[in-house]
C-alpha positions in Angstrom: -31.7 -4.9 17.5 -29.9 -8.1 19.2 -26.4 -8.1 19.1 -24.5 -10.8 16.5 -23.6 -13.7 17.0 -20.1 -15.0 18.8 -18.3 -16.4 15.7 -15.5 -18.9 16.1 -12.4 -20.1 13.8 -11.7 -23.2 14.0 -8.7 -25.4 12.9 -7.4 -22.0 12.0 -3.3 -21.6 10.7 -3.2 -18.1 12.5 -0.8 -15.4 11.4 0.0 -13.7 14.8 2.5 -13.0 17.3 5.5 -12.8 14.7 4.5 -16.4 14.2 2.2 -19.3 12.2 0.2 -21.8 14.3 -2.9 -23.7 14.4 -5.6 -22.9 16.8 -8.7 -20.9 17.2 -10.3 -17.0 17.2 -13.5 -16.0 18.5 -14.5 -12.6 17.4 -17.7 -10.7 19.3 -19.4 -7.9 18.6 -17.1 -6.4 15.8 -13.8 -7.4 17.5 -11.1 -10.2 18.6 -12.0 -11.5 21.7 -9.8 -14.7 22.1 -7.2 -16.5 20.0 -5.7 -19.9 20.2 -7.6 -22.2 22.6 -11.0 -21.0 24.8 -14.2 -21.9 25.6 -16.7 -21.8 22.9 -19.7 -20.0 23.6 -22.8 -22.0 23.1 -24.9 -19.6 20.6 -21.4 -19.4 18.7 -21.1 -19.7 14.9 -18.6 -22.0 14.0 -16.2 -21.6 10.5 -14.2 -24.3 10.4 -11.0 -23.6 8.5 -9.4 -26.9 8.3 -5.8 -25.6 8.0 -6.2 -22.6 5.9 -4.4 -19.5 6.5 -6.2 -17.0 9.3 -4.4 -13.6 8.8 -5.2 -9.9 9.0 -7.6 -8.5 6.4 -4.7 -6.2 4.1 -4.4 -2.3 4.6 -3.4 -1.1 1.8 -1.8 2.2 1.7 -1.5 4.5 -1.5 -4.7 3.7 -3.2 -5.4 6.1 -5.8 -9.0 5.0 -6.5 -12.1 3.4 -4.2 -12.6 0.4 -5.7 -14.4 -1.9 -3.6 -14.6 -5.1 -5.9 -11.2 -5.2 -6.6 -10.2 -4.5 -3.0 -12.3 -7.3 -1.5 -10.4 -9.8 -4.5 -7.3 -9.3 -3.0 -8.2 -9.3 0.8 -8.4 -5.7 1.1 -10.8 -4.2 3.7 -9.0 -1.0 4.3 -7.3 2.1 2.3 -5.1 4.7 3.1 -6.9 7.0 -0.2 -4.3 9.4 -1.8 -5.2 12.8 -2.3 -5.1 12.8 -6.4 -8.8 13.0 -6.2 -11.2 14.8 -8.2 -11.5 17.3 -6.3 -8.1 17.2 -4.5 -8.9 15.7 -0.8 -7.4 19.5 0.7 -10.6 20.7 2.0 -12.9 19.0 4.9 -16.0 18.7 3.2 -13.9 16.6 0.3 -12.0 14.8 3.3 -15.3 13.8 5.5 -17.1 12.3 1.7 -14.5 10.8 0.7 -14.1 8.4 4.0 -17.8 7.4 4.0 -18.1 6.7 0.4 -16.9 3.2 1.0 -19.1 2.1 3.9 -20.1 -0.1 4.7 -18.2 -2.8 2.9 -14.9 -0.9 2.9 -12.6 1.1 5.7 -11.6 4.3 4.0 -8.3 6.4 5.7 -7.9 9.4 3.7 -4.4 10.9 2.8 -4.9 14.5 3.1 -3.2 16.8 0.7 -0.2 18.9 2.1 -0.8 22.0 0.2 -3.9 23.5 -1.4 -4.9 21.8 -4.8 -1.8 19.6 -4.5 0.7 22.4 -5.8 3.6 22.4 -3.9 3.3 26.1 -2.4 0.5 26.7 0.0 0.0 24.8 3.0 -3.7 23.3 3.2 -5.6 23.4 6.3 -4.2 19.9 7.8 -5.8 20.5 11.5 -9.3 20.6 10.0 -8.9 18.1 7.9 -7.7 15.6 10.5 -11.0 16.7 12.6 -12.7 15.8 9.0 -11.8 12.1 9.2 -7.8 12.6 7.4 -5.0 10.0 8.7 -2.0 11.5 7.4 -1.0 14.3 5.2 0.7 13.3 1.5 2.2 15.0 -1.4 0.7 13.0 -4.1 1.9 11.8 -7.4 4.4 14.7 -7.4 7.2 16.1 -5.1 7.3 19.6 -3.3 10.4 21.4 -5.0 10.3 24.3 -2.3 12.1 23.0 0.7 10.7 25.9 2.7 7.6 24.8 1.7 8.4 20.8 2.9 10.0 22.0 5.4 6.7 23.5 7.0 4.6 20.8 6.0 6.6 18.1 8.0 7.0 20.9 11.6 2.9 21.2 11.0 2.1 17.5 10.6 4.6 16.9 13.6 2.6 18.9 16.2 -0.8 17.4 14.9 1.1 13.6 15.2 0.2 13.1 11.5 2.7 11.0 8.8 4.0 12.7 5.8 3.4 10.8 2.8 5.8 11.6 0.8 6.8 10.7 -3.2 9.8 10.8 -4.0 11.5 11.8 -7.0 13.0 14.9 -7.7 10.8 17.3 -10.1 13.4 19.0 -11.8 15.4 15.6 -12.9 12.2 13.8 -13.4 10.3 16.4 -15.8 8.8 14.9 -19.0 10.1 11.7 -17.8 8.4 8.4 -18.8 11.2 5.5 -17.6 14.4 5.6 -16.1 17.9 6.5 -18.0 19.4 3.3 -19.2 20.0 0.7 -22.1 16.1 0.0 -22.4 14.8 4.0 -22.4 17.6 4.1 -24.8 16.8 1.7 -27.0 13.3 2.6 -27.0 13.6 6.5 -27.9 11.6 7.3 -24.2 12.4 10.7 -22.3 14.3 9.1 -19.0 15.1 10.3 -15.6 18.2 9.1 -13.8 17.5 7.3 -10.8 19.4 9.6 -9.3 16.2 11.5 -9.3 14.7 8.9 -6.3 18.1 9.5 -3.9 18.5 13.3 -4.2 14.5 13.4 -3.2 14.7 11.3 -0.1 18.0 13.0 1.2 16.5 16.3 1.4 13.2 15.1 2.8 15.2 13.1 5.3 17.1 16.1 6.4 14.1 18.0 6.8 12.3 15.3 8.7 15.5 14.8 11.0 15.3 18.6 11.6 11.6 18.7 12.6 11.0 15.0 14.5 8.0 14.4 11.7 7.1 11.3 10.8 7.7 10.8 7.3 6.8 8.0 4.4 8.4 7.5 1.2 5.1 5.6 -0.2 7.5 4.1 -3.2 11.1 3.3 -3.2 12.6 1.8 -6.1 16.6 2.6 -5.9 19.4 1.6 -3.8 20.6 4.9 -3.4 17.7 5.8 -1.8 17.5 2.4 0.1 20.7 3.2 1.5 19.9 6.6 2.6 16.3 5.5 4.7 18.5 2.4 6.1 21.5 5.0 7.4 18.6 7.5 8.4 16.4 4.6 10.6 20.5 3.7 12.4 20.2 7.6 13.4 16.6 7.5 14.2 15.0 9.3 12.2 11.1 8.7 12.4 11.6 7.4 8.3 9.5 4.5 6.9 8.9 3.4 3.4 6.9 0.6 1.0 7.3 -0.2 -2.5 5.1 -2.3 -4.7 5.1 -5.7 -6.2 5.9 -4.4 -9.6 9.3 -2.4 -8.2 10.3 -6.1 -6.7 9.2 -8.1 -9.6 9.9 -6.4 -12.8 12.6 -4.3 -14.0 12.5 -1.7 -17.0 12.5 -4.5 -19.7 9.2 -5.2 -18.8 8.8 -2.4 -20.9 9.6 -3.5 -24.0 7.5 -3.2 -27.0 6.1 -0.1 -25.3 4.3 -2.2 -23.2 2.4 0.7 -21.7 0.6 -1.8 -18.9 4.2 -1.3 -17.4 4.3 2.3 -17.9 4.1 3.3 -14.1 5.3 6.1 -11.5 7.8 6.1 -10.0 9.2 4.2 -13.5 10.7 0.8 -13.5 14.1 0.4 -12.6 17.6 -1.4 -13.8 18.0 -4.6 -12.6 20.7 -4.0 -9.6 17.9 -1.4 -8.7 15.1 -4.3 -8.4 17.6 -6.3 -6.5 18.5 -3.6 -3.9 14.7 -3.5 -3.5 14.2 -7.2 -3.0 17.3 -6.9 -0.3 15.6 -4.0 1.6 12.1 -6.0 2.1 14.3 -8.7 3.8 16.2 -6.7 6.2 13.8 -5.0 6.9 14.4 -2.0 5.4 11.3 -1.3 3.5 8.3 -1.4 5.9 5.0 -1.6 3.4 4.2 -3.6 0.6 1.3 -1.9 -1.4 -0.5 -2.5 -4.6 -0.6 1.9 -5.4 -3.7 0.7 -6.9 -4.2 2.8 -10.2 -6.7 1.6 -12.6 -6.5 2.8 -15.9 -8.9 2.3 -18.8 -8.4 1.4 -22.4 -8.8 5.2 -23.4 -5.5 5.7 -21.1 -3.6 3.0 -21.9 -4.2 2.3 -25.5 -2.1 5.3 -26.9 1.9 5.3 -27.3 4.0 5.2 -24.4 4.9 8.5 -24.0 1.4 9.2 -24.4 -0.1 6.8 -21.9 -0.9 7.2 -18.0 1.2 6.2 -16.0 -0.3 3.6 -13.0 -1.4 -0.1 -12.6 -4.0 -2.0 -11.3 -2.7 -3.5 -8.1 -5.3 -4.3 -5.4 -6.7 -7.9 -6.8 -2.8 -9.0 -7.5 -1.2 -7.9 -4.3 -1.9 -10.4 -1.9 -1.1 -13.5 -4.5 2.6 -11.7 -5.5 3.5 -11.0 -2.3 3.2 -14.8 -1.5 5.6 -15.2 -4.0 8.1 -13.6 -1.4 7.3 -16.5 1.3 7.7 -19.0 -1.6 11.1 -17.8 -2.3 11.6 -16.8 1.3 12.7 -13.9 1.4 9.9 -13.4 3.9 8.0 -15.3 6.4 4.5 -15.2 6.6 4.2 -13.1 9.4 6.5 -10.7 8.1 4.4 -10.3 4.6 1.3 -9.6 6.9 3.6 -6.7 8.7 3.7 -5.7 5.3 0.5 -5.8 4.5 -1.4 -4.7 7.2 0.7 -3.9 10.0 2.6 -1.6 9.5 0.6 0.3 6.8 -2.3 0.8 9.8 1.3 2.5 12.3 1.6 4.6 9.4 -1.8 6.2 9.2 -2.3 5.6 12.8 -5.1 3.2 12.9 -5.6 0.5 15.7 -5.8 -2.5 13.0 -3.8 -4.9 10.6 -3.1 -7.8 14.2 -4.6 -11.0 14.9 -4.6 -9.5 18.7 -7.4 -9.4 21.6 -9.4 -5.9 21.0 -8.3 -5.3 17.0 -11.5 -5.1 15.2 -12.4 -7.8 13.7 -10.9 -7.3 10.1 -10.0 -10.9 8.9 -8.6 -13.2 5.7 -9.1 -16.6 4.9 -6.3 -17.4 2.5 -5.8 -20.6 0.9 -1.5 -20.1 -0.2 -1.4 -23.0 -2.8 -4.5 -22.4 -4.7 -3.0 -22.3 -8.2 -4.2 -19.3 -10.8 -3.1 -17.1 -13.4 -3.2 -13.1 -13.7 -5.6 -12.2 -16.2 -6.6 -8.3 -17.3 -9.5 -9.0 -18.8 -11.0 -11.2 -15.8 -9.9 -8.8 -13.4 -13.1 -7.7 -11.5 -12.2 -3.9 -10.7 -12.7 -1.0 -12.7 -9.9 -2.0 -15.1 -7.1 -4.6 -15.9 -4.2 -2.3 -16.5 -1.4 -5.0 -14.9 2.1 -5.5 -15.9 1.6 -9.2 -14.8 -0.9 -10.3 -17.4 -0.7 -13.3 -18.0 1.6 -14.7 -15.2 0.6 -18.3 -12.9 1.0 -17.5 -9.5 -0.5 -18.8 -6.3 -2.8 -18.0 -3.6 -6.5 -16.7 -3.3 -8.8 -15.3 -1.3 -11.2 -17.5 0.2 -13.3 -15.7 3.1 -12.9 -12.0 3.8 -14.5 -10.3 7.2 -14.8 -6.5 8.1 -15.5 -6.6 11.5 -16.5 -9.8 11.6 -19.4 -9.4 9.0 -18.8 -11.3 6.1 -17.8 -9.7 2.3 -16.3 -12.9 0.8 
């Protein structure tokens, strides 16, 4: 079988080096061989971009379901796949399925589960299960309350070089819990957490992770206590990273209102200083990932009372377009978003991707920022429309999508 073709990119607005600038990118045999200006080979096929936006295909980290059509919407060629399977991803067999299931049209990174079945007391086997394909070990939708117990899994997952996933809200405060303590929960008769329940999580895991040199990952951060606490923790050096999702910058609790139950999510929506705090962390730096924690959730889930509805939306075909919406209102460059979006997610499962860079497989986006559409549940093309944005104009589509260098878009 003869190799591929050379491919070429020209007239390209590349997204690499920290920077935007026009030039070129040759990509051969599944990787990035050159970038700005070369020689063209002869047999080369040529795309040429005419100013559109050459960036790194998205890897999107927290996905609680493989759901290729929706991924491939929103630029997505690679998941970090959360444990909350069925069965839980704590056994090899499980692990080493569930990262082929997606090939070959998506890169699948499975998130291990820390402790057998996901509950909190018995540590699962993580050293087979990174030799079964796993990139990092992760808690799940729900919080270890035995610090012994968290306490081993981060001293394990430091001497196999794995991230801890981590969520982070404290079980205990957060119990029965469908929104956050405040004016709206109030108002609305909901069972609400403080958001104190976020802070008092991430200080103890932070301790624990200072103790034992792991490296660990709040995959959702929503508070400014908490934000404080990783920002104090990464000044002391503590091996601490965290992402939040569109919906935490975006929204705050009244986008619950009506028992809107497309806005009932986990960790809940918070007060409005809380979204703020949030917003301030993405452009200090603070906050490392911006993910979709892709949930889709079907009528049968969502069409019931509040209290009585799942929690989760469907992120993957809306994260790319909302995170634009921080370079419109710059509180991000370009560059930085695509830290955010691909990046830094692939350092956290430790993956050589997510960079426009000589050698990085070629895993590529073709973004047009100004194309002009609105969100829409029921034209969503995933496996449901479950978005708290229905409804909203925003900006920026996908127009070509490459997994190493082979087409999907």
């Amino acid at each position: 079988m003869s190799a591929p073709r050379p491919l070429v990119f020209l007239n390209a607005r590349l997204v690499a080096r920290g920077a935007e600038r026009l030039g070129a990118l040759l990509v051969q045999e599944e990787s990035i061989a050159a970038i700005g200006t070369f020689d063209v080979p002869s047999d080369a096929e040529i795309v040429d971009l005419n100013g559109l936006t050459l960036a790194p295909a998205i890897v999107d980290l927290g996905v609680f379901a493989v759901d290729v059509a929706a991924c491939h919407a929103g630029g997505i060629v690679r998941i970090g796949l959360m444990p909350d399977q069925s069965p839980v991803l704590d056994d090899p067999g499980i692990v080493q399925r569930a990262a082929l299931i997606g090939r070959p049209r998506l890169w699948i990174h499975p998130i291990a589960a820390a402790t057998r079945g996901l509950a909190g007391r018995d540590l699962a086997e993580m050293a087979i299960n990174v030799s079964a394909g796993a990139r990092a070990v992760g808690t799940g939708r729900g919080w270890i309350s035995d610090a012994g117990v968290m306490r081993k899994v981060l001293a394990y997952a430091h001497d196999l070089g794995l991230s801890v996933i981590a969520h982070a809200e404290d079980g205990g405060l957060a119990l029965g819990a469908v929104a956050t303590e405040g004016e709206t929960a109030t108002r609305l008769g909901l069972a609400a957490a403080p958001a104190l329940a976020e802070a008092l999580a991430v200080a103890r895991d932070l301790l624990l992770a200072e103790e034992s040199g792991a490296a660990l990952h709040f995959r959702t951060i929503t508070t400014a206590a908490a934000i404080e606490l990783i920002r104090a923790a990464k000044r002391r050096g503590v091996a601490v990273t965290c992402g939040t999702t569109p919906a935490h910058l975006f929204l705050s609790d009244i986008a619950m209102s009506g028992f809107r139950t497309f806005a009932h999510l986990s960790p809940p929506l918070r007060a409005e200083g809380d979204r703020q705090a949030t917003l301030a962390a993405i452009a200090d730096g603070t906050i490392d990932v911006l993910a979709s924690g892709h949930d889709p959730r079907g009528p049968e889930e969502k069409r019931l009372p509040f209290a009585d509805s799942s929690p989760g939306a469907a992120g993957a075909e809306t994260l790319l377009a909302l995170g634009l919406g921080l370079v419109r209102d710059e509180v991000v460059g370009m560059a930085r978003l695509f830290d955010l979006l691909a990046a830094n997610p692939a350092r956290v499962l430790g993956v050589q991707a997510g960079k426009l860079a000589i050698g990085m497989p070629a895993d590529l986006l073709v973004l047009n920022p100004d194309t002009p559409w609105q969100i829409s549940a029921d034209r969503f093309v995933g496996l449901a429309g479950n978005t708290p944005f229905d409804g909203m104009p925003t900006q920026g589509r996908v127009m070509q999508l490459y997994k190493g260098g082979a087409r999907l878009v």
